[in-house]
Structures are given as C-alpha cells and as structure tokens.
N, C-alpha and C positions, 0 to 999 in steps of 0.2 A: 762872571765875578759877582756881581749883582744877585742875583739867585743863592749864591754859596754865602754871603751876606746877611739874605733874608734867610735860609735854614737854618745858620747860625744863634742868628736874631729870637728867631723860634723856640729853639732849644735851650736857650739860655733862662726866656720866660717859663718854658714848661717847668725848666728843672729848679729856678725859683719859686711857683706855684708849688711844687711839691716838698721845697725847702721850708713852705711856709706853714704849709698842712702839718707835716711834723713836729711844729712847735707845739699844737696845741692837744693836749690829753681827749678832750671831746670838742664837742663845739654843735650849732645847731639852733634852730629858732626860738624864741621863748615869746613870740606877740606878732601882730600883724606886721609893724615894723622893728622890730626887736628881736635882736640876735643874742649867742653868749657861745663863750669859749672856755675852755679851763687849759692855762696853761701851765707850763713847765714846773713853775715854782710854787703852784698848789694857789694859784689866784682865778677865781669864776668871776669874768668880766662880762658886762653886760652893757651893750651898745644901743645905738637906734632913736628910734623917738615911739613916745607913746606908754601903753602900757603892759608890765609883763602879762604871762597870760601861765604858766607852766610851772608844774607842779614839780621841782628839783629833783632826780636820784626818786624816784617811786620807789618802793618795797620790792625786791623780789625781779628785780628790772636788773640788764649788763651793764646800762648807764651806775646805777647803787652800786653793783658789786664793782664797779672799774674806778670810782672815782670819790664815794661818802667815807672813807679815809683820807682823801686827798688831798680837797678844798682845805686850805687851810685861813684867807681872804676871801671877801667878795667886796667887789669893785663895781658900781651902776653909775658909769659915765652919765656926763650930760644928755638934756634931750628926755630922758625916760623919765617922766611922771607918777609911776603908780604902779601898784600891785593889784593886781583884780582878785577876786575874794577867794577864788580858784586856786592861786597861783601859793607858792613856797619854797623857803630853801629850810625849813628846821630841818631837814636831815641831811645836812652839812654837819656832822656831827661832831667836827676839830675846826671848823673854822674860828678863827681867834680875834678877826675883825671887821668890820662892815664898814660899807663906805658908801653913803648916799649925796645924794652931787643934788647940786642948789634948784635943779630942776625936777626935784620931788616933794610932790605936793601931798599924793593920797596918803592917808590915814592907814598906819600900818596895827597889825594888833598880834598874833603869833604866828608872822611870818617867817620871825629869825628865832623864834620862841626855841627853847631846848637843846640851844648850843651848849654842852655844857664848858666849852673852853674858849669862848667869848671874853674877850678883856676889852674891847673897845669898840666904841661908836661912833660915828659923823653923822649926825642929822642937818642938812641943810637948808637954805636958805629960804627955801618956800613952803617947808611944814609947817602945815596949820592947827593939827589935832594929830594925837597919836594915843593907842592903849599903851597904858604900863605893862602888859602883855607882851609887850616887845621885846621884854630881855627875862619871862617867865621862864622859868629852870634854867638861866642862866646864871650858876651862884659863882664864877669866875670874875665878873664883869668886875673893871677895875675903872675907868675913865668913859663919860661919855661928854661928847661934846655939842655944843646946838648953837648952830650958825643962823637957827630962824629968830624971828621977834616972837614967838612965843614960849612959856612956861612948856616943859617936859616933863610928863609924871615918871614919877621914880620908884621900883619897887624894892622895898626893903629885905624880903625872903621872910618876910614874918617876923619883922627886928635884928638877924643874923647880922643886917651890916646895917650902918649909918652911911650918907651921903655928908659932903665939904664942897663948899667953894673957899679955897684958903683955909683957915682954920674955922670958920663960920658953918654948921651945921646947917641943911636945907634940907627941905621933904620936895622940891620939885628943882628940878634945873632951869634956871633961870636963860631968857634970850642971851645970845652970844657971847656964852661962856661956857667951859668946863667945868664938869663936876668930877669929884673920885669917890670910889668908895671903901669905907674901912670896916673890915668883917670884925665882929665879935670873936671872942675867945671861948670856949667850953671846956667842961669837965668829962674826961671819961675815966669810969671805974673798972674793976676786973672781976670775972670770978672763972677764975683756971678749969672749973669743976674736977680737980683731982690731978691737972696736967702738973708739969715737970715749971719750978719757978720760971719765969725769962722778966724780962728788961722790956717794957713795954710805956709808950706817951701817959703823960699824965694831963693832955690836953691837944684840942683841936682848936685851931682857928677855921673860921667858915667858908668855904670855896678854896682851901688848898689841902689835898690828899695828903691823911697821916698813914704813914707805911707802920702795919703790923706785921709782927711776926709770929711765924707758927707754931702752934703749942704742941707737945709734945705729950703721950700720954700711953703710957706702955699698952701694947695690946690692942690697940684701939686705935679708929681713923679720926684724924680733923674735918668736920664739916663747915665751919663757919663758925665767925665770932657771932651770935644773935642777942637781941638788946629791943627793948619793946619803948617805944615814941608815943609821948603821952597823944599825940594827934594823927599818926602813920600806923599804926600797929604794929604788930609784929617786920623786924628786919635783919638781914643778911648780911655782915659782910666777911672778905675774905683776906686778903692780903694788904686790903688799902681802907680806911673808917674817909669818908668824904660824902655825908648826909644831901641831902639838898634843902637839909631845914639847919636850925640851929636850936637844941637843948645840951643839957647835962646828958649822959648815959652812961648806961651800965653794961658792958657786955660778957655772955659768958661765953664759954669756950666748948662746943659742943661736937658731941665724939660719936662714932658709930661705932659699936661693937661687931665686924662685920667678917664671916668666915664662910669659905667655900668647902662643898666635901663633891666628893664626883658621887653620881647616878645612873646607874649602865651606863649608856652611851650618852652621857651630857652631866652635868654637874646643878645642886643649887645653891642659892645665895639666900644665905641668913643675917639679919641684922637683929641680935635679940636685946638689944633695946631700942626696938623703933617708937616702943613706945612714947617716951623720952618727947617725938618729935613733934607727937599728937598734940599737944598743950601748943605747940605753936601753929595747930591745923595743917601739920604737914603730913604726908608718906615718903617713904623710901624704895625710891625707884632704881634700875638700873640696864646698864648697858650692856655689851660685849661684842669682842673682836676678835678674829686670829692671829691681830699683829699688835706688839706695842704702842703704835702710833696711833690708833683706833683709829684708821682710815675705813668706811664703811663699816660701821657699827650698827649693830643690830639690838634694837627694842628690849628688853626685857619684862616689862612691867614691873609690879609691886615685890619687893621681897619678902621672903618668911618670916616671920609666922603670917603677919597680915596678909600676904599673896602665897602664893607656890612659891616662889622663887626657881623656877626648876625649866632649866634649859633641855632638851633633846636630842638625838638624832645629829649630835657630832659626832667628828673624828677620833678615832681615838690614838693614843700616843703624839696627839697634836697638845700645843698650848694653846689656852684661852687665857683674853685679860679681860678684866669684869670692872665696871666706874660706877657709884653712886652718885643720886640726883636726889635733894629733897623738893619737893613737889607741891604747891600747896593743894589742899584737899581740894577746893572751886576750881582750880585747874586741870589738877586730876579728872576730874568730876563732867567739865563742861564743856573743857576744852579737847584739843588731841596731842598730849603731851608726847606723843609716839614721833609726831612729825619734827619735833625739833629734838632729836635724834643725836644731831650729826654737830651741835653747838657743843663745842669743847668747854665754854667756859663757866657751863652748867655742871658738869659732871666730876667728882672728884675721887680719891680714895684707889687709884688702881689699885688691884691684886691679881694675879696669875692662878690658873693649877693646869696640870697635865694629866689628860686623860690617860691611864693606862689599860 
C-alpha cells in the first residue's frame, strides 16, 4: 500500500512539472543567476538576483520568430540589478510596458529603445542615472513613472510631444512621481498625382497611426503615399502615415505604370515610368510565383526599361503572379536585396499572365 502511495505521489509531481512547463511560451537563462520566462499572456518575467546578461529574440533565431510578436510586458522582479552592456530586449517589438522593481540600480540607455508600442514605464527605487535613450523610437509612450530620488531625462521626439505633471509642464520627471505625455498635432497635405478623389485626414497627432486609404488611378498600380522630411529624406508610407518624427507633410500618391507581355517560354515586366521613382533614388524591382499566395517567390531583379525584366524557362499554359518592390538605389546597390525575397510586406502591385 505504501509503495502504490509513493507511485502515485510520483506521478502526480511529474504530471504537475509538466503542467507547469506548458504555461510558459519559452523560458531560459538570462545571467549567472537570472532566469526569464514568457508566459501565456505575452508577459517576459525576469527573476533571480544579479545581472541580465542576454541579448532578447536575436535576428534570425526560433526564440525571434516564436515569440518578438508576442511579448507584449516585461516584468524584472526583485533582486535583478542591472543590464550588462551586452544584454537587450528592443526587439520586443509590441511590448507596451516595462516594469523595473526597486532593486534596479544600473544605468539603462537603449535597452528598451525602439519599442514602437511602448505606453508605460516603472523605474524604481534605486536608479541612479539613466539615458533618455531609453524610450528612443518610442513615439507611443504615454505615462512614465519614477519611484527613485532622482530626476529622469525625458525625450521629446524632436518636440512631437510635451511631458506634464498635472497641468505643469516639465523637461525631466521628477523623484516619485508620474509624468504623461501629450503628442503634438500635424498637418498633412495631398497630391492624388492624377488618382480618382477619396476622403483622406487632414491631420496626425504624433504616436497614434492615421489609417490611409488607397487611391485609385485607372491603368495603374498604387505604390505608396511618398512625402520628403525636411530632416529624414525621402519616405514611404502605405496604408497607415505614423512618422517617428513630428512635421507638416505633403504626400503624393505614387503609381507604377506596370504591364506584363509573355516571351517564348517566360514573360517580361515593364514599368514605363520607373522613371518617376529615380528622383526619390529608387528602382523597380520584382518578384514572382506560381501560386497567388506567393509562397516561395522567386527574385526577379530590375524591371524594364532600366533591367530586362525578362523571366525564362517557365511552364507554359501555367499562371504566374508577379509583385513590385521599390528599392532604394544604396540598397540595390550595396546590399542583397534578392534575400529578403520572401518579406510580403515589401512587395506590392500583384498581376497575373498565362503562358500560352
């Protein structure tokens, strides 16, 4: 009886050990005595004593692709003191809030930098110094809070937003209190270049996404609304205008005139005004698939006139679907724009033809 007791006994721990393991999404060391977990609800909890030492979600890693949509918190319990120079989570890329516990003392600078959907902070009780680097390209941030005795530097985004305590304006957050911040408003203007009227903002306030709509232009594809920043150059956007600066702007509506004709056994792609893209140092690259979905898409390079544009050695009576990419020249150029391929949300403009 005794025996069927302790089996029991056994069993019941294993199968809670393994009840337990399944709460958390990852989990794993992060310092000599420092651990972290990601659990259920998109919280990266950080335990132990001492200091982190790990570099969050790397590039290119199963940890990134399983879990840098997911974080949505991070949590650094008592006990952990500090980030070593090594160590980061800005590619937490939707985390929305950070929570540092009273037993953090090092000096942070862009460890949490480039959250871009950052709303809140808790700095605790025993920072001493910190960069305003700590919430760079964060232009969401709304609330931060500082439970230490010292002044907290505060970054503006370039004047985009003002900080408060109460109605009182402040350029540094004061010991234990909160600060908010309240973004600027901006102007943006239109030019259709030719497209069909629509209903479109006559203004942005700074860190919350204006939803555009797509213009319409007989004959022709939509490439992007583009708008030139007296201090960014030349820029992009697509369905959503949410800068990470704050000016006035103008954006136009830019179209690609773009037409497939087949070629014995393959087809080319023509864009006869790629010209058009030159002035913003761009080319007009493109893709192609045998399926709609462009699952395994295949490279194109440059389109005609400026490239070949001229695929080969397909099937024929098959469909192809074909997506433009504007490219800037430096990247064309320096980089290998061939590898990021397979990023849908580069490429736009589908068209079909059927080989006969």
């Amino acid at each position: 009886m005794k025996k069927i007791i302790i089996l029991i006994m056994s069993l019941m721990l294993l199968l809670g050990g393994c009840s337990k393991k399944s709460d958390y999404l990852g989990s794993g060391k992060c310092g000599d005595n420092a651990s972290w977990q990601v659990e259920k609800d998109g919280t990266l909890r950080v335990t132990g004593t001492g200091i982190i030492t790990k570099w969050f979600l790397e590039y290119n890693t199963e940890e990134y692709e399983k879990l840098h949509d997911v974080i949505k918190r991070i949590v650094i319990e008592e006990g952990i003191t500090g980030i070593s120079p090594d160590a980061s989570f800005r590619n937490a890329k939707r985390v929305e809030e950070i929570i540092l516990p009273d037993t953090f003392e090092g000096e942070i600078t862009e460890e949490f930098g480039h959250s871009h959907y950052l709303k809140h902070v808790r700095i605790g009780k025993s920072m001493k110094q910190t960069s305003a680097d700590y919430m760079y390209n964060c232009e969401k941030i709304e609330t931060i809070e500082n439970a230490s005795d010292y002044e907290i530097p505060l970054l503006t985004a370039h004047g985009a937003r003002k900080w408060y305590v109460g109605e009182k304006r402040v350029k540094k957050c004061p010991p234990h209190t909160t600060v908010r911040a309240v973004p600027n408003t901006y102007k943006i203007t239109y030019d259709l270049n030719g497209a069909d009227p629509i209903d479109l903002p006559d203004s942005h306030q700074f860190g919350v996404p204006t939803k555009l709509e797509e213009p319409v232009c007989k004959g022709k594809q939509f490439m992007g609304w583009y708008g030139i920043s007296k201090d960014h150059g030349w820029v992009i956007f697509y369905d959503e205008y949410n800068p990470l600066w704050g000016e006035d702007m103008t954006l136009k509506a830019m179209f690609a005139d773009c037409h497939l004709e087949q070629v014995d056994d393959g087809f080319k792609v023509t864009v006869t005004n790629a010209k058009d893209f030159e002035k913003y140092e761009q080319v007009i690259c493109f893709r192609y698939a045998d399926n709609k979905e462009m699952n395994h898409p295949i490279w194109g390079d440059q389109v005609a006139p400026k490239g070949k544009g001229i695929i080969t050695g397909l099937e024929k009576g098959k469909t192809y679907y074909v997506e433009l990419d504007a490219i800037y020249v430096e990247w064309y150029t320096d980089a290998n724009p061939e590898e990021d391929v397979d990023n849908d949300a580069n490429y736009r403009c589908q068209q079909s033809i059927t080989l006969k």
